[in-house]
C-alpha positions as CSV (number, residue, x, y, z in Angstrom):
1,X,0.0,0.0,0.0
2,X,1.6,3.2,-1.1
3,X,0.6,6.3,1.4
4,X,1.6,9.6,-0.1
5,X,1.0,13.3,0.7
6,X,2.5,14.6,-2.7
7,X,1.0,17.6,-4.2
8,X,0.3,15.4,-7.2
9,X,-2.6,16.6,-9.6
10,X,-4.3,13.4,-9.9
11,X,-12.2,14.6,-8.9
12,X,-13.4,14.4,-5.2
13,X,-16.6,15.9,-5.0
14,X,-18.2,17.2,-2.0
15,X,-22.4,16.6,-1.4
16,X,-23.3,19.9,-3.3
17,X,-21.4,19.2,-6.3
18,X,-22.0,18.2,-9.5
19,X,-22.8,14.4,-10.0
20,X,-20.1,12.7,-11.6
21,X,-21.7,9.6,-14.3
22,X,-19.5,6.5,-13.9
23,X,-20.4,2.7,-14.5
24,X,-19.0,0.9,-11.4
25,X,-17.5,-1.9,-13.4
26,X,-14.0,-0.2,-15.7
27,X,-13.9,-0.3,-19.2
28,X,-11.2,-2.2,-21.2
29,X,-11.7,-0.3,-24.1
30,X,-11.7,3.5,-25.1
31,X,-14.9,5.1,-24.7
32,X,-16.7,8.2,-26.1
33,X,-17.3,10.1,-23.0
34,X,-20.6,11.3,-23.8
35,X,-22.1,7.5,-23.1
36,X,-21.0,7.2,-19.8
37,X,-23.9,5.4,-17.7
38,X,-25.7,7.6,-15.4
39,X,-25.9,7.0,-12.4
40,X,-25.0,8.5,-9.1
41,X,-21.2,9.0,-8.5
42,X,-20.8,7.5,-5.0
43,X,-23.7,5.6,-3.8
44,X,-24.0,6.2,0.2
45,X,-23.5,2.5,0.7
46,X,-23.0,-0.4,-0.7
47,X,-20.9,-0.3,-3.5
48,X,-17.8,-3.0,-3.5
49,X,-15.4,0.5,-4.1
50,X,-16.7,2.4,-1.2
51,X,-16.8,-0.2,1.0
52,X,-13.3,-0.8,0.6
53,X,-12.1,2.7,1.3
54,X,-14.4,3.1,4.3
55,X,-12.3,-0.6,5.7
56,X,-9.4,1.5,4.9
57,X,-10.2,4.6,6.2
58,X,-11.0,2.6,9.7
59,X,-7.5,0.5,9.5
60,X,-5.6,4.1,9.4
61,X,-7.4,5.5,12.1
62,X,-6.9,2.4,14.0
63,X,-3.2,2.3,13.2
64,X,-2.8,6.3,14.2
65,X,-3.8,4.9,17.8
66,X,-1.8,1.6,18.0
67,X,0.8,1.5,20.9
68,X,4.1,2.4,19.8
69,X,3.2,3.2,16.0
70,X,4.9,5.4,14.1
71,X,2.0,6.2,12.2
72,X,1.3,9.7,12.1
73,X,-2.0,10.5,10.0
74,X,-0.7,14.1,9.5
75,X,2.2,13.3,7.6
76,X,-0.1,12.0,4.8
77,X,-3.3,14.2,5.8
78,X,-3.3,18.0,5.8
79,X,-4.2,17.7,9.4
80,X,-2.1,19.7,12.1
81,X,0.3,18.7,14.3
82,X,-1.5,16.5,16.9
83,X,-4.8,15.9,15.6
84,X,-6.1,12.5,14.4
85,X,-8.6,10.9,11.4
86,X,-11.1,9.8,14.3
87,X,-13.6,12.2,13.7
88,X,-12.6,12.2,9.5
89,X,-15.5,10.6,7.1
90,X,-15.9,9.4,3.8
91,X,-17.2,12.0,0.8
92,X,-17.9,11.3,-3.0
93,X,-15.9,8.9,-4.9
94,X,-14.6,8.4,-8.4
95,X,-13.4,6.6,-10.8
96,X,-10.0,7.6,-12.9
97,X,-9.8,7.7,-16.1
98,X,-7.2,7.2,-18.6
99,X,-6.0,8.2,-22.0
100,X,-5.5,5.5,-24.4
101,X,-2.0,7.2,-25.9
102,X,-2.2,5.4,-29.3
103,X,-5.2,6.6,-29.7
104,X,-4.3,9.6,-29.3
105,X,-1.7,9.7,-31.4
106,X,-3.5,8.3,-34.0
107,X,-5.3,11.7,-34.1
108,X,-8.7,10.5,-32.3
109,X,-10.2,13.6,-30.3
110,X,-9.2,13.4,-26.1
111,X,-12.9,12.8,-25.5
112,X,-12.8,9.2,-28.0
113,X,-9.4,8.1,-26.1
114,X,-11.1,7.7,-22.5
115,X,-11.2,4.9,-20.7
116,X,-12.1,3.7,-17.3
117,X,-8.9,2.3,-15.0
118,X,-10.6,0.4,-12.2
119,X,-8.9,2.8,-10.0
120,X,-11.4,4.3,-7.3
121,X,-10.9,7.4,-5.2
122,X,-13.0,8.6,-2.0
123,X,-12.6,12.3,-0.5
124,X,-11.9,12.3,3.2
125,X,-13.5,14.8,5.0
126,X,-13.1,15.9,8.7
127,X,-15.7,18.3,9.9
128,X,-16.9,18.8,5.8
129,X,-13.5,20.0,5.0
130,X,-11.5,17.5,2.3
131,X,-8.2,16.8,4.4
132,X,-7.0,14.0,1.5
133,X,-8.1,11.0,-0.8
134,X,-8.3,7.0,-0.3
135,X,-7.7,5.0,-4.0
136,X,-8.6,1.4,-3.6
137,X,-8.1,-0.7,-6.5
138,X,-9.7,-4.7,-7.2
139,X,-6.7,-6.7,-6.2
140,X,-7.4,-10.2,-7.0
141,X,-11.2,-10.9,-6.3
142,X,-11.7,-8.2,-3.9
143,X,-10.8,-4.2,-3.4
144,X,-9.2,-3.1,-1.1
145,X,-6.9,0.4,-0.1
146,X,-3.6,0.3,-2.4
147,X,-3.1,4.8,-1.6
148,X,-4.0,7.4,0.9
149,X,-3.2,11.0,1.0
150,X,-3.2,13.7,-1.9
151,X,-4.7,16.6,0.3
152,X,-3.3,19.2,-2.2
153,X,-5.4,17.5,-4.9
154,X,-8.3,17.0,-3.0
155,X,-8.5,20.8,-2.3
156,X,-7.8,22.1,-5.5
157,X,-10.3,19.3,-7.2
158,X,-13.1,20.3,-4.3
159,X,-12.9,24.2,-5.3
160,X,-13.4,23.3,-9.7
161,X,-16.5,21.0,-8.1
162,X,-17.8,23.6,-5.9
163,X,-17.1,26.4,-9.1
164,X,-19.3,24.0,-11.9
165,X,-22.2,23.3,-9.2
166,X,-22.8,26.5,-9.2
167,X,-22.0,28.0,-12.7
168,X,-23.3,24.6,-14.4
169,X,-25.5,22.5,-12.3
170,X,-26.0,19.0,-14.3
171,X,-23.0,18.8,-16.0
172,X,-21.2,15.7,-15.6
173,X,-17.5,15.8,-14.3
174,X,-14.9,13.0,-14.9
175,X,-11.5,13.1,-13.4
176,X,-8.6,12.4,-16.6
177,X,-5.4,11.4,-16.3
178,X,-2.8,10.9,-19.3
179,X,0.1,8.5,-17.6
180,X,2.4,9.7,-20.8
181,X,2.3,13.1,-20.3
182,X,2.3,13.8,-16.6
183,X,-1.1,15.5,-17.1
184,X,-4.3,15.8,-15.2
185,X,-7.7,17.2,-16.1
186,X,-11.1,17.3,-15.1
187,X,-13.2,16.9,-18.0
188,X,-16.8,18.5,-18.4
189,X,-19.6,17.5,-20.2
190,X,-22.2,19.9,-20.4
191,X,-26.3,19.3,-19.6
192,X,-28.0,18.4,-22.4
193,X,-27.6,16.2,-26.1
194,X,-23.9,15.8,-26.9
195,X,-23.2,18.1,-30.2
196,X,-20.6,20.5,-31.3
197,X,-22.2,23.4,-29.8
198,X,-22.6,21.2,-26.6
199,X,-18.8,19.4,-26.4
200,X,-16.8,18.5,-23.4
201,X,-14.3,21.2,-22.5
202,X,-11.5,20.0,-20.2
203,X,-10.2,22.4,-16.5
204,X,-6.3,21.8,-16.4
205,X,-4.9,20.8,-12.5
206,X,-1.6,21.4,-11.3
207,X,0.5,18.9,-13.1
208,X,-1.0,19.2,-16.4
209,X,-0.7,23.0,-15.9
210,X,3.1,22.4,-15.9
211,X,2.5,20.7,-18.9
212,X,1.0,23.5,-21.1
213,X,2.9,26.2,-19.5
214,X,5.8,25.5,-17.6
215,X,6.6,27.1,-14.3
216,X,2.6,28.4,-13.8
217,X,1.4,24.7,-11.9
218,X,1.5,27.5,-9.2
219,X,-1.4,29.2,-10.9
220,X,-5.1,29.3,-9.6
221,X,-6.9,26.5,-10.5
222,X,-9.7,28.3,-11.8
223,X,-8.5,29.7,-14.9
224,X,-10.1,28.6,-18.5
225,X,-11.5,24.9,-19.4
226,X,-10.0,24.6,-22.9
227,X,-11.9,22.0,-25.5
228,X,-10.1,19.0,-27.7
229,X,-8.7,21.6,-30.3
230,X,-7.0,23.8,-28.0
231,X,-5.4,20.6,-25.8
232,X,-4.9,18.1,-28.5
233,X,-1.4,19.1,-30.2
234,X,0.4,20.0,-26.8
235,X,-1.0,17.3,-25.2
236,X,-0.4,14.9,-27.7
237,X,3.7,16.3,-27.5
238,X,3.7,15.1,-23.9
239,X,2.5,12.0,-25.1
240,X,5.1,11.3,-27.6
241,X,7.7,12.6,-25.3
242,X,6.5,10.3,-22.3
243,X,6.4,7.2,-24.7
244,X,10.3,7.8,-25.4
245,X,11.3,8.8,-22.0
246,X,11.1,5.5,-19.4
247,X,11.8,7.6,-17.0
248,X,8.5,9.8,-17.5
249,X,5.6,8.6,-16.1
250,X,2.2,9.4,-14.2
């Protein structure tokens, strides 16, 4: 189980935001993301994915009180000096998705290279403030917590869900990541029929800031979505670049 506190731009939503449409079960093939199922994004119980991060989310907090341990939840939770996960819950959850990078090279549109990893994550909130995120993953025939922490990320996502609830209520909201290119987006599909006048546009976080102009991941989060034309060449460079580079990877 990896635990991590990077400020890695890997979309936690919080009650009042938009609805994210996932089917529970991943993909293995690219999809167009204007037939995701709907559904709800994190059912309040019940769900294989949730109730694997709520049996994590009770092993940490167990483990922060364990004589002896050298657990400290703060390290991985932006949580003070001294204060504990006993009181944190469990928010929305999603699941990641990926860009096929042949695809995309191949000169399909961002939105036709998208496809569900399997990967799960759940917001944890302590008094209804996001303090990190839980991933739990299907190893073998269950799922179970593989990562905790991202609290950078699960601020900066929880502001660009609280900004579309209420500039776009309905629209759906997937969380994008291209492994290649070190890159992270949330996408947005609009309310309504999918057509040109009514595509997804796609809200750049930190990392895939850096991406399309180095040095400004600092930037506000809140600045333009941008749609498949504007994204697709630079993106598509990272891509190629990431592909030669073993080093390079998300």
């Amino acid at each position: 189980m990896r635990i991590s506190r990077l400020p890695a731009a890997w979309v936690c939503l919080l009650a009042a935001a938009p609805l994210l449409y996932l089917p529970a079960v991943a993909e293995t093939n690219p999809i167009p993301a204007q037939t995701s199922a709907v559904g709800s994004l994190s059912p309040l119980g019940g769900s294989p994915q949730r109730d694997a991060a709520e049996a994590g989310l009770a092993r940490l907090i167990e483990r922060s009180h364990a004589p002896g341990s050298a657990f400290r939840a703060n390290r991985i939770f932006n949580l003070a000096d001294g204060q504990h996960l006993d009181q944190a819950k469990l928010g929305d959850g999603f699941q990641t998705y990926l860009v096929d990078p042949k695809r995309l090279l191949s000169g399909k549109r961002l939105s036709d290279c998208l496809y569900g990893s399997g990967e799960w994550r759940f917001v944890v909130l302590r008094y209804g403030k996001s303090v990190g995120l839980i991933t739990v993953a299907r190893l073998g025939s269950r799922w179970t917590m593989v990562e905790a922490g991202a609290s950078e990320l699960a601020d900066e996502i929880a502001s660009i869900a609280a900004r579309y609830a209420q500039q776009m209520p309905g629209a759906h909201l997937r969380f994008v990541r291209s492994r290649q290119a070190v890159a992270d987006f949330i996408q947005v599909l609009p309310p309504g029929p999918a057509d040109a006048a009514n595509a997804p546009v796609y809200v750049p976080l930190a990392s895939a800031r850096t991406l399309l102009a180095p040095g400004a991941a600092g930037s506000n989060a809140s600045g333009p979505a941008l749609s498949d034309a504007q994204l697709d060449d630079t993106l598509r460079r990272g891509v190629q670049r990431g592909m030669r580079d073993p080093r390079i990877g998300h």
